[in-house]
DRENTI-762197 format. One record per atom (N, C-alpha, C, CB): atom name; residue number from 1; y, z, x; residue in three letters. Coordinates in nm, 3 decimals. Glycine has a CB too. Example, Ala and Ser with C-alpha at 12.3 -4.5 7.8 and 13.67 -1.06 7.14 Angstrom:
% residues 2
REC, N, 1, -0.569, 0.780, 1.319, ALA $
REC, CA, 1, -0.450, 0.780, 1.230, ALA $
REC, C, 1, -0.330, 0.780, 1.320, ALA $
REC, CB, 1, -0.447, 0.905, 1.131, ALA $
REC, N, 2, -0.225, 0.708, 1.285, SER $
REC, CA, 2, -0.106, 0.714, 1.367, SER $
REC, C, 2, 0.003, 0.787, 1.290, SER $
REC, CB, 2, -0.060, 0.572, 1.408, SER $
This chain:
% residues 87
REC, N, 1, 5.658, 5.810, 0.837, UNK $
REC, CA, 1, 5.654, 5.756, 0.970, UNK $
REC, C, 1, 5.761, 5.651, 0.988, UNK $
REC, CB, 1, 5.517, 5.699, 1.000, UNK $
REC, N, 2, 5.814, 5.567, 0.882, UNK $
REC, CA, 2, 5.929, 5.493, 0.865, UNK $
REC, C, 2, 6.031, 5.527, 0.976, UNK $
REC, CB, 2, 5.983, 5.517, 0.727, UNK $
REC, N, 3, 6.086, 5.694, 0.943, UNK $
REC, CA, 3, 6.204, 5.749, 0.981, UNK $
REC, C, 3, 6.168, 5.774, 1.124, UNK $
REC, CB, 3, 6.250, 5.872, 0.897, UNK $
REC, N, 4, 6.084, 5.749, 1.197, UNK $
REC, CA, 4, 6.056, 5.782, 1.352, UNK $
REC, C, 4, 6.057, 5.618, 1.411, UNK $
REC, CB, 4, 5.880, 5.878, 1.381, UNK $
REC, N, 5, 6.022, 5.585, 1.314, UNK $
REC, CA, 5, 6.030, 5.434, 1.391, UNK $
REC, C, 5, 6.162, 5.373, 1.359, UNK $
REC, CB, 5, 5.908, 5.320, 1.339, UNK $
REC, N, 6, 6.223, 5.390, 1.263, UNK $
REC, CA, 6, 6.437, 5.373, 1.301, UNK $
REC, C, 6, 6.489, 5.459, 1.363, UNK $
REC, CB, 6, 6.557, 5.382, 1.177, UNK $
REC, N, 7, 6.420, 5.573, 1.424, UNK $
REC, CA, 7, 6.503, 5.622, 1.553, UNK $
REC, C, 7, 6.469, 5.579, 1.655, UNK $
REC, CB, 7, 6.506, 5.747, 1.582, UNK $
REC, N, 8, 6.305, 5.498, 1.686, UNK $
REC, CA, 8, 6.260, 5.477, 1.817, UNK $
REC, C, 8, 6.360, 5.286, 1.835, UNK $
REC, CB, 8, 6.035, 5.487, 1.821, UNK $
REC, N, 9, 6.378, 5.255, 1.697, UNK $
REC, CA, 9, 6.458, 5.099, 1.670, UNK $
REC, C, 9, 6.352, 5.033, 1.674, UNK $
REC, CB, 9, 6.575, 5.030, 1.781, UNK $
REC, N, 10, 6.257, 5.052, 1.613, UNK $
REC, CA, 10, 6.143, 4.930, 1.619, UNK $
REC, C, 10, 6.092, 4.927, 1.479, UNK $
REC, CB, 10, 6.007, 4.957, 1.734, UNK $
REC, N, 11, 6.187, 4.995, 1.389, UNK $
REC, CA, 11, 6.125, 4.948, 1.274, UNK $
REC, C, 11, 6.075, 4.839, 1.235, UNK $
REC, CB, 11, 6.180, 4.960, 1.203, UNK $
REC, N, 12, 5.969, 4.774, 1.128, UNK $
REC, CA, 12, 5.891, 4.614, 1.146, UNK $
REC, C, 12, 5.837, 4.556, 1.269, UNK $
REC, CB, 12, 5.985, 4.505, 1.114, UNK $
REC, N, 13, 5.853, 4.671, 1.374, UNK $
REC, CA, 13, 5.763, 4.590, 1.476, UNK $
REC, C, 13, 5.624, 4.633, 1.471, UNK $
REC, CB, 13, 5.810, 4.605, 1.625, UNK $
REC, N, 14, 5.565, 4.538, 1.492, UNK $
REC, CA, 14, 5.416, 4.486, 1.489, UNK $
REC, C, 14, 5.317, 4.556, 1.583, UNK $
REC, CB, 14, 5.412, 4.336, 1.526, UNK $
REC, N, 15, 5.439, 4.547, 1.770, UNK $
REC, CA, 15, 5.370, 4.600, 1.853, UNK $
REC, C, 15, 5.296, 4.709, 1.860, UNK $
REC, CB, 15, 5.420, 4.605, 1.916, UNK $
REC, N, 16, 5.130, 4.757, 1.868, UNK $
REC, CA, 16, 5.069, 4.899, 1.866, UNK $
REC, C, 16, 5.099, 4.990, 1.932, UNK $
REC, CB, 16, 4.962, 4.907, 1.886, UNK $
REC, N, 17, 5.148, 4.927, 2.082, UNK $
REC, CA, 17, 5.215, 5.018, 2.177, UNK $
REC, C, 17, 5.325, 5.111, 2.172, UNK $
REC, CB, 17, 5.248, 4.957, 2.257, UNK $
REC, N, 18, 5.419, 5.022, 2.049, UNK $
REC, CA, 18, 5.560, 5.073, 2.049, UNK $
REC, C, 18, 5.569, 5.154, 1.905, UNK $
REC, CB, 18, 5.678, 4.939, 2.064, UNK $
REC, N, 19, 5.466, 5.173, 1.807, UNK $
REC, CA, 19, 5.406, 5.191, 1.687, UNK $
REC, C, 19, 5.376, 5.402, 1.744, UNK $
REC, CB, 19, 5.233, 5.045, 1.659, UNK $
REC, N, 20, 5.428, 5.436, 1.667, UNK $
REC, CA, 20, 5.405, 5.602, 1.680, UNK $
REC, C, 20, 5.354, 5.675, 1.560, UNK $
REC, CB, 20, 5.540, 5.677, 1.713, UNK $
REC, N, 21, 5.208, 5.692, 1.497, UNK $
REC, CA, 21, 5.209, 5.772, 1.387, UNK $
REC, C, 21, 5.168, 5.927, 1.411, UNK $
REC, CB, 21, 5.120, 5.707, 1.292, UNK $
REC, N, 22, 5.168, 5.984, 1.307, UNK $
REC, CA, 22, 5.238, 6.139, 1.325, UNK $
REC, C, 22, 5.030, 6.195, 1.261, UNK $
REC, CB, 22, 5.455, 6.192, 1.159, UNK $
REC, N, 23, 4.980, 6.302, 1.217, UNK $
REC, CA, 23, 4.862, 6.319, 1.185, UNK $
REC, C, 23, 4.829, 6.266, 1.053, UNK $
REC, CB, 23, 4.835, 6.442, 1.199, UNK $
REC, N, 24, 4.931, 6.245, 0.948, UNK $
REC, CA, 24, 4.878, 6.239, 0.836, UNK $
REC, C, 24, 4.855, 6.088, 0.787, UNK $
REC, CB, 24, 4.958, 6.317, 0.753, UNK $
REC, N, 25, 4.907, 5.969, 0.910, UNK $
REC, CA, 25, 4.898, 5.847, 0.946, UNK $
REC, C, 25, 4.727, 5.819, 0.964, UNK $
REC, CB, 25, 4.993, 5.827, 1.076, UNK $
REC, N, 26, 4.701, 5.904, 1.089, UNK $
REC, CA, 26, 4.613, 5.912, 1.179, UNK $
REC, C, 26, 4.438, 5.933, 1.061, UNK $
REC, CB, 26, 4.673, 6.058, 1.296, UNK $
REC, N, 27, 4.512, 6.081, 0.986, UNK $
REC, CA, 27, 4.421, 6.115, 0.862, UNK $
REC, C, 27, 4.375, 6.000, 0.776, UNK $
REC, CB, 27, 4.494, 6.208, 0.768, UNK $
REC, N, 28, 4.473, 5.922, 0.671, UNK $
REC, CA, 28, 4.441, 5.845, 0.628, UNK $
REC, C, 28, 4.378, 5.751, 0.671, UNK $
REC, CB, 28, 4.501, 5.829, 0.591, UNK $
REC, N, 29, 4.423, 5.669, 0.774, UNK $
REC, CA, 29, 4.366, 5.583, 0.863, UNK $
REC, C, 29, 4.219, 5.566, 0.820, UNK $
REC, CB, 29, 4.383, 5.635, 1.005, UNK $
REC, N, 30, 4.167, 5.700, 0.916, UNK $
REC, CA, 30, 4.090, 5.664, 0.939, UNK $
REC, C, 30, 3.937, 5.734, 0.866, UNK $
REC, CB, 30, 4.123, 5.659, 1.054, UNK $
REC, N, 31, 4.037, 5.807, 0.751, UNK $
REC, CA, 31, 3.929, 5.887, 0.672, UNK $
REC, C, 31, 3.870, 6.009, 0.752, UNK $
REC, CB, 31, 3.806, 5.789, 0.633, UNK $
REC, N, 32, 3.924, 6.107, 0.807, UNK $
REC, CA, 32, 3.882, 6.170, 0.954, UNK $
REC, C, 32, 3.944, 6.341, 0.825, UNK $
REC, CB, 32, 4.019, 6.091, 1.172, UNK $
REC, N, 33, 3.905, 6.433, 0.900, UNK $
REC, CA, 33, 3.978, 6.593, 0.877, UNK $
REC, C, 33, 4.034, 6.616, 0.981, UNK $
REC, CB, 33, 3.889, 6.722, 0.851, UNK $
REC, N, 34, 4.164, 6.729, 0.935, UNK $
REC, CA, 34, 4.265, 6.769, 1.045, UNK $
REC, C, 34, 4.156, 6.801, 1.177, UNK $
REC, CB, 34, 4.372, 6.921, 0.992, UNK $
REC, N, 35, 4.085, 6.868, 1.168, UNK $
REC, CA, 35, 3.981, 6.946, 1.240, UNK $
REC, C, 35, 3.921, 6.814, 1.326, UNK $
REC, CB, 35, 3.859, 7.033, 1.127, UNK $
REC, N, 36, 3.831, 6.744, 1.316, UNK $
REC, CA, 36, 3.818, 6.658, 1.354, UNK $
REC, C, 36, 3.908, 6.596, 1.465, UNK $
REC, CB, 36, 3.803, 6.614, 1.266, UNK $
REC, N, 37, 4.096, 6.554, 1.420, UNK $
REC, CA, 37, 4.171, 6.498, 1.511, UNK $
REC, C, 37, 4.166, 6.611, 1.606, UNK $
REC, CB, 37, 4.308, 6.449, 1.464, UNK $
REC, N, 38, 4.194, 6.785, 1.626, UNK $
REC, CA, 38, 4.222, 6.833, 1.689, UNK $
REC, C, 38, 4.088, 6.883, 1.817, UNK $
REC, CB, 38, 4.292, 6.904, 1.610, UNK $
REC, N, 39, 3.983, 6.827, 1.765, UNK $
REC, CA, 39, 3.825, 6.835, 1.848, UNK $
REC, C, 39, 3.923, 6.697, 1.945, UNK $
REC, CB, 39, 3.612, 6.777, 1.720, UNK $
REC, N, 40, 3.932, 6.589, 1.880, UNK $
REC, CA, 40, 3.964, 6.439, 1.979, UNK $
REC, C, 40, 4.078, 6.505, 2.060, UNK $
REC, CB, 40, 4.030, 6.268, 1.879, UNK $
REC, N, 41, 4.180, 6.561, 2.055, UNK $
REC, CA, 41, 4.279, 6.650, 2.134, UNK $
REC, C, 41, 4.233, 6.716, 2.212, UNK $
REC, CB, 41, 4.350, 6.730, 2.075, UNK $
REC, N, 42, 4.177, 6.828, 2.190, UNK $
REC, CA, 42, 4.081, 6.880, 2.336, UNK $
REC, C, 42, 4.002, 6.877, 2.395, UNK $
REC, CB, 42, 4.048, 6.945, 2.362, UNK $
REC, N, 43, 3.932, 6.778, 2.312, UNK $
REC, CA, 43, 3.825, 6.683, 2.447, UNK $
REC, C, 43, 3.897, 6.586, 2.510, UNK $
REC, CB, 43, 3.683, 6.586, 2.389, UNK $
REC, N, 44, 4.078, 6.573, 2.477, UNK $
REC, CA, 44, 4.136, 6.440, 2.566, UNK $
REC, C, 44, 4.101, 6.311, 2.545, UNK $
REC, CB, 44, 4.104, 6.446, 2.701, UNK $
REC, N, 45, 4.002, 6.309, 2.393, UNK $
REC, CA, 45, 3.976, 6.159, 2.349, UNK $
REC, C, 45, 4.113, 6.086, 2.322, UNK $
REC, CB, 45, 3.883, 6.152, 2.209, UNK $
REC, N, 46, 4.219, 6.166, 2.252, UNK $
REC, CA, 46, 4.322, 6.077, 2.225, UNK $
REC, C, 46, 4.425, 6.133, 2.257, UNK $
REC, CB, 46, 4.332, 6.032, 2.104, UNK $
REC, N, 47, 4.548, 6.063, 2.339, UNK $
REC, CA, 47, 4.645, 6.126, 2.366, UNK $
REC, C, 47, 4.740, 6.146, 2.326, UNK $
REC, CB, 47, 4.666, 6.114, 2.427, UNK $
REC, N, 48, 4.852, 6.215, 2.359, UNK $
REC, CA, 48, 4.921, 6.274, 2.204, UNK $
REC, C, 48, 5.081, 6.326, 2.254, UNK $
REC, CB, 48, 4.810, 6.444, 2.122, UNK $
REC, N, 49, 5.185, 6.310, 2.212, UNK $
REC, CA, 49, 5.312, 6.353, 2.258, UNK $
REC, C, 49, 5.378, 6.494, 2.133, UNK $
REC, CB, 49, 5.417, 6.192, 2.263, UNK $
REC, N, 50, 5.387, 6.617, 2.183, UNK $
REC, CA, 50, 5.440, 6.687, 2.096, UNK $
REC, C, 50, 5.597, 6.685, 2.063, UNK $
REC, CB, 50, 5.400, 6.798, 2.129, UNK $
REC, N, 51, 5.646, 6.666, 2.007, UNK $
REC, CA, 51, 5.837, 6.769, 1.949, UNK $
REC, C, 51, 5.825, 6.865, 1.901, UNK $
REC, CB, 51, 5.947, 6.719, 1.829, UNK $
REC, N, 52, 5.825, 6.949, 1.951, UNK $
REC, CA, 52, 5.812, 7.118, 1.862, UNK $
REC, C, 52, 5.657, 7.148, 1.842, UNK $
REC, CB, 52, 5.893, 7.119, 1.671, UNK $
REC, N, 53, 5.704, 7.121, 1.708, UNK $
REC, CA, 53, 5.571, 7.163, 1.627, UNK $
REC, C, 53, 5.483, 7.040, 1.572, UNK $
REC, CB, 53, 5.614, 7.256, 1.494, UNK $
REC, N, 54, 5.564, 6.922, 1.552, UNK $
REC, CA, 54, 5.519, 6.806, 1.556, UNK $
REC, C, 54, 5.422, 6.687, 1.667, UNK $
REC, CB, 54, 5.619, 6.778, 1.534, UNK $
REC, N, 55, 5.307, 6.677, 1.596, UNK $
REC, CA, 55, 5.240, 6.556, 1.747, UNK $
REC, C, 55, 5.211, 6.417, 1.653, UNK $
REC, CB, 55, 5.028, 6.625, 1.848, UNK $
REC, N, 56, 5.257, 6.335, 1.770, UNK $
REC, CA, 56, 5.257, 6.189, 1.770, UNK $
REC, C, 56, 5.209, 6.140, 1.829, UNK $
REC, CB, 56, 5.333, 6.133, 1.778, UNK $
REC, N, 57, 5.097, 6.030, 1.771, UNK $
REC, CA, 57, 4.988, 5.935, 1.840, UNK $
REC, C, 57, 5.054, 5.805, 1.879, UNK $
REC, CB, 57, 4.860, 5.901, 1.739, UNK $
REC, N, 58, 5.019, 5.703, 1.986, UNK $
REC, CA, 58, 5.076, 5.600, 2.032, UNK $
REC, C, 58, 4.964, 5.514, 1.905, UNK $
REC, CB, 58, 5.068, 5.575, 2.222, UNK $
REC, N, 59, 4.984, 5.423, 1.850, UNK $
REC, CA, 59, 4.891, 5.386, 1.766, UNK $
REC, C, 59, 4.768, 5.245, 1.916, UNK $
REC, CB, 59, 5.005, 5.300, 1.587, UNK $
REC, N, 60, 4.893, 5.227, 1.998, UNK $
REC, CA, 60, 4.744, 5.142, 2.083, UNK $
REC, C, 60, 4.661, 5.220, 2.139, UNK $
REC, CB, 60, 4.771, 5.044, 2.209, UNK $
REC, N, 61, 4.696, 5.342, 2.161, UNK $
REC, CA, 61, 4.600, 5.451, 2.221, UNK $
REC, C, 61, 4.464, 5.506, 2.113, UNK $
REC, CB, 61, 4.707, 5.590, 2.259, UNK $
REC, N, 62, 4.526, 5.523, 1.989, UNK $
REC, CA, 62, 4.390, 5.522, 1.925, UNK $
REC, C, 62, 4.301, 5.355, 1.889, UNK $
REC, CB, 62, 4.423, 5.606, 1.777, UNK $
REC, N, 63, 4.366, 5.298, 1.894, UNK $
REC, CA, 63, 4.308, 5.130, 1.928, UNK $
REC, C, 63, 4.253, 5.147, 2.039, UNK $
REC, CB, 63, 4.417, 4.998, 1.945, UNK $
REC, N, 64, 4.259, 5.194, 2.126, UNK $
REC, CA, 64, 4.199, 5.210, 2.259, UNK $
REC, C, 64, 4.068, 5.291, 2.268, UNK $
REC, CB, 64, 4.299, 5.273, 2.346, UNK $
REC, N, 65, 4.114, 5.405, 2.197, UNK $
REC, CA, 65, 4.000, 5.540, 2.172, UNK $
REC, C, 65, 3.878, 5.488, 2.069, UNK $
REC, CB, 65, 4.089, 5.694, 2.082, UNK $
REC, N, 66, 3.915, 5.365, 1.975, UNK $
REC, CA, 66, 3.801, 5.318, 1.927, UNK $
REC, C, 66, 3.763, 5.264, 1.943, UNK $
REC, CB, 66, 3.777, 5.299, 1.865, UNK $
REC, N, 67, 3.804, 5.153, 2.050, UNK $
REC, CA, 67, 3.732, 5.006, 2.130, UNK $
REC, C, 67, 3.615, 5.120, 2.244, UNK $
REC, CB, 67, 3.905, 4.868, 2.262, UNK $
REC, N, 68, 3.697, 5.207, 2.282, UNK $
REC, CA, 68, 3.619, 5.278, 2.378, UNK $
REC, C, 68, 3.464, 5.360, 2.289, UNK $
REC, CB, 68, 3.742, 5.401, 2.454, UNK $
REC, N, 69, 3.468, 5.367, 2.179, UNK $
REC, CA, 69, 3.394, 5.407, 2.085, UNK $
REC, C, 69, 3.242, 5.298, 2.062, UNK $
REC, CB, 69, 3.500, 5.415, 1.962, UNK $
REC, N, 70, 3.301, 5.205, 2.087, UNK $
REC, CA, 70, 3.188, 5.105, 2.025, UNK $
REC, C, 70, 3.067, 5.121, 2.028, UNK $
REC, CB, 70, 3.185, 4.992, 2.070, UNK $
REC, N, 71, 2.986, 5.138, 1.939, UNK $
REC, CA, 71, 2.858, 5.109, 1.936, UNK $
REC, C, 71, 2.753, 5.047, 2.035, UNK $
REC, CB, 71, 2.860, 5.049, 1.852, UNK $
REC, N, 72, 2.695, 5.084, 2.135, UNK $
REC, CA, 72, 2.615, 4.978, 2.245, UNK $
REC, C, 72, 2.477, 5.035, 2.220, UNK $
REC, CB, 72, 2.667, 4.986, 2.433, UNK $
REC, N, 73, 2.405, 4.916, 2.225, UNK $
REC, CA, 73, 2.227, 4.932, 2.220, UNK $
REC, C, 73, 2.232, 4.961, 2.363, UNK $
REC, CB, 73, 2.109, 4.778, 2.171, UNK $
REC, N, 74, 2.164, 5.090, 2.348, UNK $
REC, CA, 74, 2.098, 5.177, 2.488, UNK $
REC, C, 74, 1.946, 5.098, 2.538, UNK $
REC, CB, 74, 2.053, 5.373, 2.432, UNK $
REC, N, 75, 1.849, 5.133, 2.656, UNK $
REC, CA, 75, 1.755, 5.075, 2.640, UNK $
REC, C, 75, 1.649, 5.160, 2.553, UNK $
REC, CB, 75, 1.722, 5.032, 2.759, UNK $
REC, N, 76, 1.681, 5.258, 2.537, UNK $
REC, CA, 76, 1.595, 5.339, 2.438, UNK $
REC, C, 76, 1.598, 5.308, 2.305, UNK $
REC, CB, 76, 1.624, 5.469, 2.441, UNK $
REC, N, 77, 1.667, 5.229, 2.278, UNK $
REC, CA, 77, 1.708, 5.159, 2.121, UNK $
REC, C, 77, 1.803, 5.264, 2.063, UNK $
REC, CB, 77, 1.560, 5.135, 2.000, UNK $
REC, N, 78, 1.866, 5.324, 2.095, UNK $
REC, CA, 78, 1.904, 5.419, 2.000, UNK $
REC, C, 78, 2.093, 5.382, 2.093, UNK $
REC, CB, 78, 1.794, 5.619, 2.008, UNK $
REC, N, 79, 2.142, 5.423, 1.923, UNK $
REC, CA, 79, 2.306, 5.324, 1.999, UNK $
REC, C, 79, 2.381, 5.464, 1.977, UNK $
REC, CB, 79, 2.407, 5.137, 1.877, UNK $
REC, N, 80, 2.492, 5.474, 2.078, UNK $
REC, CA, 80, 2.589, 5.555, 2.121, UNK $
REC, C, 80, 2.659, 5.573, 2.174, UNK $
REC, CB, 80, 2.586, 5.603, 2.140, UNK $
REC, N, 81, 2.792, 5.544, 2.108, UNK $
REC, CA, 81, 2.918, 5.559, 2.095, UNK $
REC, C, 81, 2.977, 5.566, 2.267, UNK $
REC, CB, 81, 2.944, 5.694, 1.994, UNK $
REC, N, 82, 3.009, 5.515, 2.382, UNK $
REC, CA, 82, 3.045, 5.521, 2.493, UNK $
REC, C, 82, 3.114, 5.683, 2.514, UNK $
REC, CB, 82, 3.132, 5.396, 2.512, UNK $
REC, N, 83, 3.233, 5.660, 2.394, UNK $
REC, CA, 83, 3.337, 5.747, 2.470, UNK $
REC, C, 83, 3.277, 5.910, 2.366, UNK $
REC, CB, 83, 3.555, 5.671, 2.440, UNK $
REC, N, 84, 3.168, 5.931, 2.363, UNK $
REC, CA, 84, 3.110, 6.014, 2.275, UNK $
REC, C, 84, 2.980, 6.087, 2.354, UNK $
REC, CB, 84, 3.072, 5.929, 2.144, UNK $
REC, N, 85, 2.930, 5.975, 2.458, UNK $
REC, CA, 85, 2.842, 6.037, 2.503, UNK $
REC, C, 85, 2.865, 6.195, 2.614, UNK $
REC, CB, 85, 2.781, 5.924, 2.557, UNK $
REC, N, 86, 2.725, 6.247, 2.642, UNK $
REC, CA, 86, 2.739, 6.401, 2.664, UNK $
REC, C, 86, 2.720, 6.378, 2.827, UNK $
REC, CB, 86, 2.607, 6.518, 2.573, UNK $
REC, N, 87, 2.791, 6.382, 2.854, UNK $
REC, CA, 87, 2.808, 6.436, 3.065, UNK $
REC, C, 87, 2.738, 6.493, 3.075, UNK $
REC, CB, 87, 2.922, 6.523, 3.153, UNK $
């Protein structure tokens, strides 16, 4: 992911916004299976820029996709995930 971020010129930057990782970033991260990221792709949980054959995550966007995640006590006691629940 180094080599995408000295072409975008932001290598060492900090910013999440300006921060681009590729799936196997995304994998480690967050301890997740390929399968898994590509369920968050077509449900539109996380958004995603292709090159070819290649897709790239904005890293504040999955910062976003997990703040949106958080845990909330329901009044039924039972807690669930905001951006998880069933329409």
């Amino acid at each position: 992911m180094k080599k995408i971020n000295k072409v975008n010129g932001n290598a060492g930057d900090t910013n999440p916004s300006q921060v681009w990782l590729d799936k196997q970033d995304i994998l480690q991260r967050l301890h997740i299976s390929s399968s898994t990221l590509q369920k968050w792709r077509k449900k539109k949980l996380l958004p995603y820029s292709r090159l070819g054959r290649k897709i790239y995550y904005l890293e504040s966007d999955l910062l976003r996709m997990l703040e949106n995640a958080r845990v909330e006590e329901e009044k039924s006691g039972k807690k669930t995930p905001r951006a998880f629940k069933r329409k």
